[in-house]
mmCIF file as Biopython writes it, N, C-alpha, C and O atoms, coordinates in Angstrom:
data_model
#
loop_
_atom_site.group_PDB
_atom_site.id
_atom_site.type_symbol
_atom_site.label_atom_id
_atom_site.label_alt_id
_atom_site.label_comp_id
_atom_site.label_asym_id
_atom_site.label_entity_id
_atom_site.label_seq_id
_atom_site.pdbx_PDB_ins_code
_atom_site.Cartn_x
_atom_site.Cartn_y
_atom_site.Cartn_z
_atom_site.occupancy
_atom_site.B_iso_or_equiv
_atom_site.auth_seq_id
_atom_site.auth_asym_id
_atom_site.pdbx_PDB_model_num
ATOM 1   N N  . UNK A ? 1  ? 82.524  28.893 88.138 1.0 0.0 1  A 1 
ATOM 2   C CA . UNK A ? 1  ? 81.855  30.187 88.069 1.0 0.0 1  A 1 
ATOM 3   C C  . UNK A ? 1  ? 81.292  30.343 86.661 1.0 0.0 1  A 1 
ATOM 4   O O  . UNK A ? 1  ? 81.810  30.120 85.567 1.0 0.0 1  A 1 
ATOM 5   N N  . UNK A ? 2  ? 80.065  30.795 87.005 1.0 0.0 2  A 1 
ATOM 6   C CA . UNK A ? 2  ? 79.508  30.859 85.138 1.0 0.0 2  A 1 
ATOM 7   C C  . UNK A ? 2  ? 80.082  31.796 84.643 1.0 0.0 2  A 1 
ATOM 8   O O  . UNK A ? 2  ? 80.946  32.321 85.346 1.0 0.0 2  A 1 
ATOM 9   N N  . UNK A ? 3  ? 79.837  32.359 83.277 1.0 0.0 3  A 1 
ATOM 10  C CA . UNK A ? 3  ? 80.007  33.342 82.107 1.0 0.0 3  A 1 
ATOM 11  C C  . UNK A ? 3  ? 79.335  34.255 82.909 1.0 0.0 3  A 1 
ATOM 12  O O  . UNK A ? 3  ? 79.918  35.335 83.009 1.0 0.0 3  A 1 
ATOM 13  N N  . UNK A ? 4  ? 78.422  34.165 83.432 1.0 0.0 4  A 1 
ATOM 14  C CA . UNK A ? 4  ? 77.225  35.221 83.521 1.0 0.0 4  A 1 
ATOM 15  C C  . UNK A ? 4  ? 77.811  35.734 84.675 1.0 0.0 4  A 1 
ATOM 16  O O  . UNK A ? 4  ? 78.193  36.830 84.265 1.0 0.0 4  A 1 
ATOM 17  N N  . UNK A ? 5  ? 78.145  35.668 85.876 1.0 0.0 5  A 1 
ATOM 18  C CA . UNK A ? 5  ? 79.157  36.387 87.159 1.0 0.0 5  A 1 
ATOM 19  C C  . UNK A ? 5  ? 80.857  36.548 86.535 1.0 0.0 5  A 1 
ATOM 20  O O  . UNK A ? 5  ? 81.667  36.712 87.446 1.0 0.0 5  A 1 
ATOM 21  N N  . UNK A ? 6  ? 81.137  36.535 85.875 1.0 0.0 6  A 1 
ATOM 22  C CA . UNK A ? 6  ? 82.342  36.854 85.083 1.0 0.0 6  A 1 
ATOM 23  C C  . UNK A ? 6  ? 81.959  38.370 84.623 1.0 0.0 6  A 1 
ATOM 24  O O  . UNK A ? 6  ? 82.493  39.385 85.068 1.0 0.0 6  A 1 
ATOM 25  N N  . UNK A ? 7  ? 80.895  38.317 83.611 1.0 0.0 7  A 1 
ATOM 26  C CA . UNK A ? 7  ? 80.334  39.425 82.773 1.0 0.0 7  A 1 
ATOM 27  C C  . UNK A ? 7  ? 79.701  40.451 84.103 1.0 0.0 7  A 1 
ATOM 28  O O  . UNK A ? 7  ? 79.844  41.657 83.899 1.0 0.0 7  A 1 
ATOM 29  N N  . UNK A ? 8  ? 79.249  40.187 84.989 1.0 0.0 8  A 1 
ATOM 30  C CA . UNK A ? 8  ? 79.061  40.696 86.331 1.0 0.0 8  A 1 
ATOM 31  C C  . UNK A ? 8  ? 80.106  41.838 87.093 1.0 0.0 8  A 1 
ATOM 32  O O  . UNK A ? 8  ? 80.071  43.037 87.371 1.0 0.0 8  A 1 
ATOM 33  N N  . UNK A ? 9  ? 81.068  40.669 87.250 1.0 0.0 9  A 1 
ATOM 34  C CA . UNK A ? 9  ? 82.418  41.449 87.404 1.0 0.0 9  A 1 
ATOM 35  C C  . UNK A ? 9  ? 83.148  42.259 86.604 1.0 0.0 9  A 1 
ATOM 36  O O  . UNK A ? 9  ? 83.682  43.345 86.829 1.0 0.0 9  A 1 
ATOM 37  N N  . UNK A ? 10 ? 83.108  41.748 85.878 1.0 0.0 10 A 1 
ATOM 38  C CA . UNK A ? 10 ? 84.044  43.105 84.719 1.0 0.0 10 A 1 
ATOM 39  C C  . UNK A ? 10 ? 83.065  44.108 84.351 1.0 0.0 10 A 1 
ATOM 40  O O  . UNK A ? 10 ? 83.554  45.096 83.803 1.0 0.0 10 A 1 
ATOM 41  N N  . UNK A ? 11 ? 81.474  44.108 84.553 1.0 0.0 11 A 1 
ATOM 42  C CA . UNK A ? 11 ? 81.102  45.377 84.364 1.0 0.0 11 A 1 
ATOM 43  C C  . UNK A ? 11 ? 81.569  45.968 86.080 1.0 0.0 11 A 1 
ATOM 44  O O  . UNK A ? 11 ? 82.066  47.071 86.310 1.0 0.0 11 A 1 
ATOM 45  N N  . UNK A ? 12 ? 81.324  45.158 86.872 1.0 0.0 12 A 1 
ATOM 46  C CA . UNK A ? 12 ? 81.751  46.010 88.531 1.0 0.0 12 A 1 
ATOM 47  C C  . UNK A ? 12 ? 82.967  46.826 87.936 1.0 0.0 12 A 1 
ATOM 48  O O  . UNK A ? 12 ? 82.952  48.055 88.007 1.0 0.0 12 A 1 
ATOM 49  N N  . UNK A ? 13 ? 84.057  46.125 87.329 1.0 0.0 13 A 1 
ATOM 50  C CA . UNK A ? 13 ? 85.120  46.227 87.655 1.0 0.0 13 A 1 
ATOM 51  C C  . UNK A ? 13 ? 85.489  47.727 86.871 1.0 0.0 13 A 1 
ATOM 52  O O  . UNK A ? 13 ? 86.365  48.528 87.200 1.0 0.0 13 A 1 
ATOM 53  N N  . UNK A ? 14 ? 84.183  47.859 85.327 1.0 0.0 14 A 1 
ATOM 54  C CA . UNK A ? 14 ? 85.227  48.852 84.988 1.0 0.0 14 A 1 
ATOM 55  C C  . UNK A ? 14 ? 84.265  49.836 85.783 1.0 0.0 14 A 1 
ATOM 56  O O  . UNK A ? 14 ? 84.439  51.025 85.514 1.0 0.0 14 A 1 
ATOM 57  N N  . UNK A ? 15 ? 83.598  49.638 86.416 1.0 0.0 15 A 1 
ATOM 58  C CA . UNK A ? 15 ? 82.679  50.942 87.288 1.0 0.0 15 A 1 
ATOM 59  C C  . UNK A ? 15 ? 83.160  51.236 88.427 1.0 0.0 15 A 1 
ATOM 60  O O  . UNK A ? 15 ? 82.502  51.685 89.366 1.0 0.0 15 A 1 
ATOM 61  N N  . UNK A ? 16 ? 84.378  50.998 88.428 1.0 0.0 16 A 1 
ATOM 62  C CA . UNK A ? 16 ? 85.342  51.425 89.453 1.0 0.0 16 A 1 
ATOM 63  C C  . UNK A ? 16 ? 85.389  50.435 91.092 1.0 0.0 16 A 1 
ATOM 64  O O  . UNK A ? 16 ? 86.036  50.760 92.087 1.0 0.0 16 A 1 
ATOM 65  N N  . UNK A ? 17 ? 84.651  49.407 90.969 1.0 0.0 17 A 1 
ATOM 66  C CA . UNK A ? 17 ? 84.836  48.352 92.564 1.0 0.0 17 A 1 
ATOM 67  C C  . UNK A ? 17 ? 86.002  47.773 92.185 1.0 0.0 17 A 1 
ATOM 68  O O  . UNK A ? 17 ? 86.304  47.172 91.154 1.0 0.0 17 A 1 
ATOM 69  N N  . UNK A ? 18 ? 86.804  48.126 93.475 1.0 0.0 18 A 1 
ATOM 70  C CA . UNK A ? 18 ? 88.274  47.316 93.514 1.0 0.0 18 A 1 
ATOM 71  C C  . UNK A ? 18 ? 88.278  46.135 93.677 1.0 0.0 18 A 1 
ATOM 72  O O  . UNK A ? 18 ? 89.214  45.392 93.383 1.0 0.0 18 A 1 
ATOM 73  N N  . UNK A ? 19 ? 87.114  45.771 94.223 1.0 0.0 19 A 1 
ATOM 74  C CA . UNK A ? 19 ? 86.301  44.421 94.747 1.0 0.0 19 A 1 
ATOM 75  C C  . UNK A ? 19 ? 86.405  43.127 93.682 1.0 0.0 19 A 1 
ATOM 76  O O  . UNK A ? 19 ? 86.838  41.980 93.796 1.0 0.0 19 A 1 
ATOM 77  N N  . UNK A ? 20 ? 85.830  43.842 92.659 1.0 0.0 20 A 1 
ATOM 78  C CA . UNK A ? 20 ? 85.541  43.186 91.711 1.0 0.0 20 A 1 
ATOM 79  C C  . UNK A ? 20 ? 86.742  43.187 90.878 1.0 0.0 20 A 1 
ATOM 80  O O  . UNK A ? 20 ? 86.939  42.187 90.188 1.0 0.0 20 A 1 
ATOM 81  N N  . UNK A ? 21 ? 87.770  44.382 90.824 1.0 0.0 21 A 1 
ATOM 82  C CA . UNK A ? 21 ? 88.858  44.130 90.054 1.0 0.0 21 A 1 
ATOM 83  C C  . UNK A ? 21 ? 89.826  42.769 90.502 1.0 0.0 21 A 1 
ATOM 84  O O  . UNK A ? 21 ? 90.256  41.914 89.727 1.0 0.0 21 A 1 
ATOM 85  N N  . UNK A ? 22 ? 90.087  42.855 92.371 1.0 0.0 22 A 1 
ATOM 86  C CA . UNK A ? 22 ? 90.790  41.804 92.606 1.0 0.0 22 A 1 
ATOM 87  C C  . UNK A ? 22 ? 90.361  40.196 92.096 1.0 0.0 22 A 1 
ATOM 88  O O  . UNK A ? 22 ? 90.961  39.229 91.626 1.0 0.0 22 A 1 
ATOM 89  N N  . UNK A ? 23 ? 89.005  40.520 92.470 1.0 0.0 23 A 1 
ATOM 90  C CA . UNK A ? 23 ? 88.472  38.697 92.206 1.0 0.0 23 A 1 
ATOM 91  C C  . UNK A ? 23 ? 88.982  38.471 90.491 1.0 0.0 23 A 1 
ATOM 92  O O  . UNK A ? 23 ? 89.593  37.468 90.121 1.0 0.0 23 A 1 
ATOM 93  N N  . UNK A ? 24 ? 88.553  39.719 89.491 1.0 0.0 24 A 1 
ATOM 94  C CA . UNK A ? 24 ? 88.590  38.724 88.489 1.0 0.0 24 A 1 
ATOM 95  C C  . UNK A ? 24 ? 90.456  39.107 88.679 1.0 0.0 24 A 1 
ATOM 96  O O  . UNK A ? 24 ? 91.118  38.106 88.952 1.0 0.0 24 A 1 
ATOM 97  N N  . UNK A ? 25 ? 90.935  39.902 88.602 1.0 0.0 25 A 1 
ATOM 98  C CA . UNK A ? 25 ? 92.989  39.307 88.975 1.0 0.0 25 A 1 
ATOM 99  C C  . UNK A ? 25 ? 92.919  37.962 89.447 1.0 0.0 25 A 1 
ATOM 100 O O  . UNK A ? 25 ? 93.613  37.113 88.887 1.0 0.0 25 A 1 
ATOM 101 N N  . UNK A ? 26 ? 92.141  37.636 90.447 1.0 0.0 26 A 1 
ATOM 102 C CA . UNK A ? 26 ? 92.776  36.047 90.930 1.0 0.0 26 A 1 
ATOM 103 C C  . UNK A ? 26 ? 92.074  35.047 89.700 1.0 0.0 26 A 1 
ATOM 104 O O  . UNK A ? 26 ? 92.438  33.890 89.488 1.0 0.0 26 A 1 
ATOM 105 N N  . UNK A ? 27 ? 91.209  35.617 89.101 1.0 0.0 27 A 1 
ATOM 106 C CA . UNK A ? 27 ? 90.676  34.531 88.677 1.0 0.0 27 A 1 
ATOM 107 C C  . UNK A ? 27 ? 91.430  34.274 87.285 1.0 0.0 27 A 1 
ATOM 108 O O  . UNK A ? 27 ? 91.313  33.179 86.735 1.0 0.0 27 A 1 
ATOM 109 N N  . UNK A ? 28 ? 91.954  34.966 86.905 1.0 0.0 28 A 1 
ATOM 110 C CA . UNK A ? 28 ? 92.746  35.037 85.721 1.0 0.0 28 A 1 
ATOM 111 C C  . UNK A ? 28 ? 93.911  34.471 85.764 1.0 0.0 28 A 1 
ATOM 112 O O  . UNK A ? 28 ? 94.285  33.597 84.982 1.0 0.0 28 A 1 
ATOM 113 N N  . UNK A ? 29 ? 94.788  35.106 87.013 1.0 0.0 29 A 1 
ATOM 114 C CA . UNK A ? 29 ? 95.630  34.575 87.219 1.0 0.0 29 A 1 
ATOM 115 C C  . UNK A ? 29 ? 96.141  32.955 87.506 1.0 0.0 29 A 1 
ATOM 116 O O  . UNK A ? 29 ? 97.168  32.406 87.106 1.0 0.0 29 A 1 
ATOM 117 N N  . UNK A ? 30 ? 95.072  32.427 88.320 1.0 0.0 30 A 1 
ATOM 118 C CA . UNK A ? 30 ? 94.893  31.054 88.840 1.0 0.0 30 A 1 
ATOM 119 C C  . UNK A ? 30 ? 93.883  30.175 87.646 1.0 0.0 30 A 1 
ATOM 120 O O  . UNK A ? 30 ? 93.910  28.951 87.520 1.0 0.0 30 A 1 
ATOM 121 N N  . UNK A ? 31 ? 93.205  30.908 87.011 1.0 0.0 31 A 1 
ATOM 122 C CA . UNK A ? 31 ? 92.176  30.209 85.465 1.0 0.0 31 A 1 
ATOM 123 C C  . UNK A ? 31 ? 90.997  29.475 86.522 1.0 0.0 31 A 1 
ATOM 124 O O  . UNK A ? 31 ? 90.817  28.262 86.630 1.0 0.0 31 A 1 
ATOM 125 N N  . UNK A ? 32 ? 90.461  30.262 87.058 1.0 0.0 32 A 1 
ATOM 126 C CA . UNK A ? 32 ? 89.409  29.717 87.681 1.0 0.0 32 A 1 
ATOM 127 C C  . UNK A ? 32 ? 87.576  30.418 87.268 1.0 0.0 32 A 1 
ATOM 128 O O  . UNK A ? 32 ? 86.917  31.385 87.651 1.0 0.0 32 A 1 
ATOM 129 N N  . UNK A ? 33 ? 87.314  29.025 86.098 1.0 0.0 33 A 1 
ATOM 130 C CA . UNK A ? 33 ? 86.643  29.739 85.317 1.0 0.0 33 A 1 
ATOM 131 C C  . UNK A ? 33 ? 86.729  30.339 84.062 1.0 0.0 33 A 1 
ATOM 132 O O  . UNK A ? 33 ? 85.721  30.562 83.392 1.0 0.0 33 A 1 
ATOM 133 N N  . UNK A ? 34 ? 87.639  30.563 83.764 1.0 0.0 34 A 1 
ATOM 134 C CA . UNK A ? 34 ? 88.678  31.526 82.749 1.0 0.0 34 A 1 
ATOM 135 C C  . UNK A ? 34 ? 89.985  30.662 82.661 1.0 0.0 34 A 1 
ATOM 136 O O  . UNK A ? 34 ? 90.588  29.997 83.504 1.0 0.0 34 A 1 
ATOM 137 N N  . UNK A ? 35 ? 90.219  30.938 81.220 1.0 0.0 35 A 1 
ATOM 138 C CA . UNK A ? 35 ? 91.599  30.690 81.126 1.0 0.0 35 A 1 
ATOM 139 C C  . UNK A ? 35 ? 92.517  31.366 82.014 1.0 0.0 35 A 1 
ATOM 140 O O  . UNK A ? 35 ? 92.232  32.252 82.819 1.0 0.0 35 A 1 
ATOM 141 N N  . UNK A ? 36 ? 93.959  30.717 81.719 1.0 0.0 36 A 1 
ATOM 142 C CA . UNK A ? 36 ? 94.921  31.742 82.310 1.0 0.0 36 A 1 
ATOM 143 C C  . UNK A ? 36 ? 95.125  32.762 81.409 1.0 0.0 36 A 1 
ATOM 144 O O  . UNK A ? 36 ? 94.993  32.648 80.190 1.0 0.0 36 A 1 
ATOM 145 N N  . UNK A ? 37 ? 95.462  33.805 82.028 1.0 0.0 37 A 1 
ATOM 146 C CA . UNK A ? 37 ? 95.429  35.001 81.196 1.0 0.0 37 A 1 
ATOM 147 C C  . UNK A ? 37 ? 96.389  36.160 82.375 1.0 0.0 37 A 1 
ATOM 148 O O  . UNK A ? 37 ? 95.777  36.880 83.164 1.0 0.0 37 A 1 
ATOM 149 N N  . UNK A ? 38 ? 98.087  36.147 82.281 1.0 0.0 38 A 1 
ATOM 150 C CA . UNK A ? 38 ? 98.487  36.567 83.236 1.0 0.0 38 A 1 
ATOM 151 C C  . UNK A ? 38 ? 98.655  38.463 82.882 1.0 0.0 38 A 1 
ATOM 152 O O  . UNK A ? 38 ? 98.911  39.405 83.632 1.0 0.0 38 A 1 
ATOM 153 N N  . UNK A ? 39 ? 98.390  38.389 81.505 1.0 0.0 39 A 1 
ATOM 154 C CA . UNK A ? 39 ? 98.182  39.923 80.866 1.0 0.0 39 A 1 
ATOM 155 C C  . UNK A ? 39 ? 96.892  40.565 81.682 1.0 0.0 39 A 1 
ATOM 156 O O  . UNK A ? 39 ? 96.989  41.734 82.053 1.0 0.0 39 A 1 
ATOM 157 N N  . UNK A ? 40 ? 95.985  40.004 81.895 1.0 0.0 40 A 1 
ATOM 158 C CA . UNK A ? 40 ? 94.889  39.983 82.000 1.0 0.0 40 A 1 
ATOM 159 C C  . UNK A ? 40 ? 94.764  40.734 83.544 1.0 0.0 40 A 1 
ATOM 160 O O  . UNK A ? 40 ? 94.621  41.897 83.921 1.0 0.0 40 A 1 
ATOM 161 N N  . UNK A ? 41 ? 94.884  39.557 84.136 1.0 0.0 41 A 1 
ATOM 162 C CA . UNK A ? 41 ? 95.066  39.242 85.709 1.0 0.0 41 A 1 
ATOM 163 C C  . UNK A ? 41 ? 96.565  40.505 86.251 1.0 0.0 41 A 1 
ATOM 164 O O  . UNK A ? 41 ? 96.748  40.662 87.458 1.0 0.0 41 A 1 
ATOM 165 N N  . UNK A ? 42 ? 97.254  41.083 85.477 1.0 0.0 42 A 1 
ATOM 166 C CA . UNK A ? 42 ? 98.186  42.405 85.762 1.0 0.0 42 A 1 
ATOM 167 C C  . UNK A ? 42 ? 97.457  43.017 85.629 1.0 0.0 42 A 1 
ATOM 168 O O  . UNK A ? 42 ? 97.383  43.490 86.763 1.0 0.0 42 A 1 
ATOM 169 N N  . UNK A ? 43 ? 96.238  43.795 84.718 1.0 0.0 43 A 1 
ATOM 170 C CA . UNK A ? 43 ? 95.730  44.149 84.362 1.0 0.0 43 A 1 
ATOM 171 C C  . UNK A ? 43 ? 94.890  44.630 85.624 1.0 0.0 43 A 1 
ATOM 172 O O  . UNK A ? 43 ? 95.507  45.256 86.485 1.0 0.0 43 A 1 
ATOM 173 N N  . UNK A ? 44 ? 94.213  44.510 85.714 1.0 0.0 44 A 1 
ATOM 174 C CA . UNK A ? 44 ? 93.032  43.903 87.063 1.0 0.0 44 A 1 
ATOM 175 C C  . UNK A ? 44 ? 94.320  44.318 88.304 1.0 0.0 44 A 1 
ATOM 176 O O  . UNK A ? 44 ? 94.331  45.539 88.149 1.0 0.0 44 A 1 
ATOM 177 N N  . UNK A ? 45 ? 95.001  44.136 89.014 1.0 0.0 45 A 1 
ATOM 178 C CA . UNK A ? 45 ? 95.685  43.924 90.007 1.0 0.0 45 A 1 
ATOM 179 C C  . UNK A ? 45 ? 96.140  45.122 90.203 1.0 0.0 45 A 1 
ATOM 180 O O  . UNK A ? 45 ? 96.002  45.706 91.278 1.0 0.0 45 A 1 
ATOM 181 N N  . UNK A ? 46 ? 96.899  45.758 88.894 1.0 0.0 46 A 1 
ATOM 182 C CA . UNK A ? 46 ? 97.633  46.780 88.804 1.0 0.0 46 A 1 
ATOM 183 C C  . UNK A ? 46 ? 96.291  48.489 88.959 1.0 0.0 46 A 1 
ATOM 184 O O  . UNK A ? 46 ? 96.526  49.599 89.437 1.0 0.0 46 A 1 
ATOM 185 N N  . UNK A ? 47 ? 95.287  48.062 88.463 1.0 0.0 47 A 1 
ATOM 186 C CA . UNK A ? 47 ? 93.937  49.046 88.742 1.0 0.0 47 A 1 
ATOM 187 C C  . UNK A ? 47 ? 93.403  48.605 90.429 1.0 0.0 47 A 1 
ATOM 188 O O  . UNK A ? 47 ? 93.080  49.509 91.200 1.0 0.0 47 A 1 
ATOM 189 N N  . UNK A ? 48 ? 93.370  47.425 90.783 1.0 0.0 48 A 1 
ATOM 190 C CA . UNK A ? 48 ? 92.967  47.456 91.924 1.0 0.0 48 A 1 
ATOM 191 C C  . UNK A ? 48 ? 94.521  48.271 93.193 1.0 0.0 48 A 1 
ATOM 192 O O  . UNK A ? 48 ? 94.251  48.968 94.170 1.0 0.0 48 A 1 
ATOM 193 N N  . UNK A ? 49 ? 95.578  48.004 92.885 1.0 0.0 49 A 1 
ATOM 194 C CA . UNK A ? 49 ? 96.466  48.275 93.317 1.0 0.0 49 A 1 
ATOM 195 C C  . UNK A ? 49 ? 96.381  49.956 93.826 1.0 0.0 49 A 1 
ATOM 196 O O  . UNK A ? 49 ? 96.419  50.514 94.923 1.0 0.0 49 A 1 
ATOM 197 N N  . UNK A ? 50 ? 96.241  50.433 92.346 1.0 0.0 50 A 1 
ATOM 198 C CA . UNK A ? 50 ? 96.176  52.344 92.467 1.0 0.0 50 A 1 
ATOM 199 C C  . UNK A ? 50 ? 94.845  52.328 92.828 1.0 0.0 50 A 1 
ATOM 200 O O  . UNK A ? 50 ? 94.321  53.132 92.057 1.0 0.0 50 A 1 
ATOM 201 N N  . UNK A ? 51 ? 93.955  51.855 93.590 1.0 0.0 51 A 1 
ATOM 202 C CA . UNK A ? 51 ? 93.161  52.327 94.217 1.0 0.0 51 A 1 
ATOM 203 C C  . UNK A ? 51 ? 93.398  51.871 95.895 1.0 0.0 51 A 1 
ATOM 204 O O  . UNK A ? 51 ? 92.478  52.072 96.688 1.0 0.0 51 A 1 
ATOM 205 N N  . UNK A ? 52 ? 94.409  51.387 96.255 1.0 0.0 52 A 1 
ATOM 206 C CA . UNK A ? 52 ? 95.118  50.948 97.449 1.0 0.0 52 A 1 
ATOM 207 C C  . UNK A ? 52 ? 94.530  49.534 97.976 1.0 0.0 52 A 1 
ATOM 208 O O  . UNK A ? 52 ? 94.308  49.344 99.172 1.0 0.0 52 A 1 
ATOM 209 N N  . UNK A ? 53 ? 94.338  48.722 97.141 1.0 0.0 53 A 1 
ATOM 210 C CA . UNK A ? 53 ? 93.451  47.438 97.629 1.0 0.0 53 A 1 
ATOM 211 C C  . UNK A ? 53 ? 94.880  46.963 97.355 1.0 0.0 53 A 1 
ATOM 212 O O  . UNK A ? 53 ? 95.525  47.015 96.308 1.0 0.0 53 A 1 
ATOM 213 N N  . UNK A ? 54 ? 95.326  46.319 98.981 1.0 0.0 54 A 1 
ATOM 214 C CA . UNK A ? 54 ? 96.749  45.930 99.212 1.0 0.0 54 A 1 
ATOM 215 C C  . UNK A ? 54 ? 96.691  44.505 98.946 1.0 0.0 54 A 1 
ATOM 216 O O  . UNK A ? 54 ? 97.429  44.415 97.965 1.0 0.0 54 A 1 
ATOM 217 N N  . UNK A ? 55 ? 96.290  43.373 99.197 1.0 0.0 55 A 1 
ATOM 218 C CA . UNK A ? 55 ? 96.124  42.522 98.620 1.0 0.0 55 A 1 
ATOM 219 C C  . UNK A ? 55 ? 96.476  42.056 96.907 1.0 0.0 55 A 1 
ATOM 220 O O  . UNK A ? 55 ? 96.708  40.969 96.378 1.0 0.0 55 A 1 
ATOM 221 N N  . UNK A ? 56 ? 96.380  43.444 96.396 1.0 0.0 56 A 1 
ATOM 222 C CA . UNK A ? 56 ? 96.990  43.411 94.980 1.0 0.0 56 A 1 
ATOM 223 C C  . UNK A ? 56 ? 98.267  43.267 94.777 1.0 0.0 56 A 1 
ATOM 224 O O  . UNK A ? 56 ? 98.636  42.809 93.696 1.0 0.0 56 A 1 
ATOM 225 N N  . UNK A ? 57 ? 99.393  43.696 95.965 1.0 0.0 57 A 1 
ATOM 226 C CA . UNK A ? 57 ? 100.422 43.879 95.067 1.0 0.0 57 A 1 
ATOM 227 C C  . UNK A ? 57 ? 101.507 42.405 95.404 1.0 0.0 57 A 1 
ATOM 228 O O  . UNK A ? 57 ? 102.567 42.056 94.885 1.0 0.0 57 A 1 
ATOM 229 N N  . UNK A ? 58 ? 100.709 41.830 96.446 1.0 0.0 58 A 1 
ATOM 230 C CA . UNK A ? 58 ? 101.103 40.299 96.767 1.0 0.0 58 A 1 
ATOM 231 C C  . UNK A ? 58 ? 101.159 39.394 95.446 1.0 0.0 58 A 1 
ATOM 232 O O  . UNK A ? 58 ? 102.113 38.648 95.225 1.0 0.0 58 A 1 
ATOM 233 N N  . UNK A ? 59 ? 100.036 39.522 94.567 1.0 0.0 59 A 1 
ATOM 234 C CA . UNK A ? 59 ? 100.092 38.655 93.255 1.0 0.0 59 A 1 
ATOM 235 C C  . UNK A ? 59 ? 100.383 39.391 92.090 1.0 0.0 59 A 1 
ATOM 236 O O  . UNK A ? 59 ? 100.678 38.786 91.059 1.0 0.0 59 A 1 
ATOM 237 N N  . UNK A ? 60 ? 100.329 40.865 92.130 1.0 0.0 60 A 1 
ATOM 238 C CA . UNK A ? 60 ? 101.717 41.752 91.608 1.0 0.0 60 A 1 
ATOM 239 C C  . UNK A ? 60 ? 102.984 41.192 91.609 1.0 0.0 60 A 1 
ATOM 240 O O  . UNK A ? 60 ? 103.426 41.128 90.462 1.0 0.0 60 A 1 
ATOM 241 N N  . UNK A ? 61 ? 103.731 40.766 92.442 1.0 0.0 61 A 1 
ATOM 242 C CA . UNK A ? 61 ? 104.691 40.332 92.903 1.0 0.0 61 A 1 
ATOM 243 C C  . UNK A ? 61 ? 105.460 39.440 92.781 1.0 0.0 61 A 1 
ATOM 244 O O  . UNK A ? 61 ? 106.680 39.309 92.884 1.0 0.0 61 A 1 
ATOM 245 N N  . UNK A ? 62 ? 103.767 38.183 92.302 1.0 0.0 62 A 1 
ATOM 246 C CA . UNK A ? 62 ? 104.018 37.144 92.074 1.0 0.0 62 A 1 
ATOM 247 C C  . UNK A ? 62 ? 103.945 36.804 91.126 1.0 0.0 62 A 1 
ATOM 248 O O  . UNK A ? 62 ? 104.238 35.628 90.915 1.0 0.0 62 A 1 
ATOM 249 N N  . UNK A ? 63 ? 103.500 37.681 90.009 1.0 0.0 63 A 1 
ATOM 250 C CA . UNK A ? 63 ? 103.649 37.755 88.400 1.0 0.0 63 A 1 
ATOM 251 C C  . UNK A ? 63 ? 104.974 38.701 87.863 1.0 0.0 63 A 1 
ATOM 252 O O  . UNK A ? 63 ? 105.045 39.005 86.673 1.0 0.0 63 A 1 
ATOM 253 N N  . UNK A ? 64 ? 105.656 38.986 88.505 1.0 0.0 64 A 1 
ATOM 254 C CA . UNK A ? 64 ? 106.914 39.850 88.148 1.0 0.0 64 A 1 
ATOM 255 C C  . UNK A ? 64 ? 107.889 38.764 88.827 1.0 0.0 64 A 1 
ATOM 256 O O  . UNK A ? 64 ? 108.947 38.841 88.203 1.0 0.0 64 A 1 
ATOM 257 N N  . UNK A ? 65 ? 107.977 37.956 89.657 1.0 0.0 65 A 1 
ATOM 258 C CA . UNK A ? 65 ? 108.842 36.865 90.434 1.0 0.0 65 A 1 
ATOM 259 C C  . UNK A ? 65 ? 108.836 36.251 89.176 1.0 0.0 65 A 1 
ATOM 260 O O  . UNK A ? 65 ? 109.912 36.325 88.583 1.0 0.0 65 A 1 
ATOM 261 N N  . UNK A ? 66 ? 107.592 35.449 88.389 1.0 0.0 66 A 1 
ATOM 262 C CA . UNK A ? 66 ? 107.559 34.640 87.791 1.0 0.0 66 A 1 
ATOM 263 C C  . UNK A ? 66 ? 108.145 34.611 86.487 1.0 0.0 66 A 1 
ATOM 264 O O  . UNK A ? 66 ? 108.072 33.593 85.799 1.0 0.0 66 A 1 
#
């Protein structure tokens, strides 16, 4: 994934798409594209989460397991 759909997403993300918050969480989390960055990727998960995008709290879950 380029720089340029990264910078894409995190403007989605702080404009409120949960959409865009989950992808970059996985992408952080897993370094796809991006380093790992598991501060990061909570970050992202935990905002997509309080907006009820359930899918978040699966790798929530899996960064507090870890």
């Amino acid at each position: 994934m380029s720089t340029k759909n990264i910078e894409e997403l995190e403007v989605l993300a702080n404009s409120g798409d949960v959409g865009a918050m989950f992808e970059l969480g996985k992408m952080y989390f897993s370094g796809i594209g991006v380093d790992v960055d598991l501060g990061k990727a909570k970050g992202y998960f935990e905002s997509a989460a309080a907006k009820g995008y359930q899918g978040s709290n699966y790798y929530l879950g899996k960064i507090f397991y870890n």
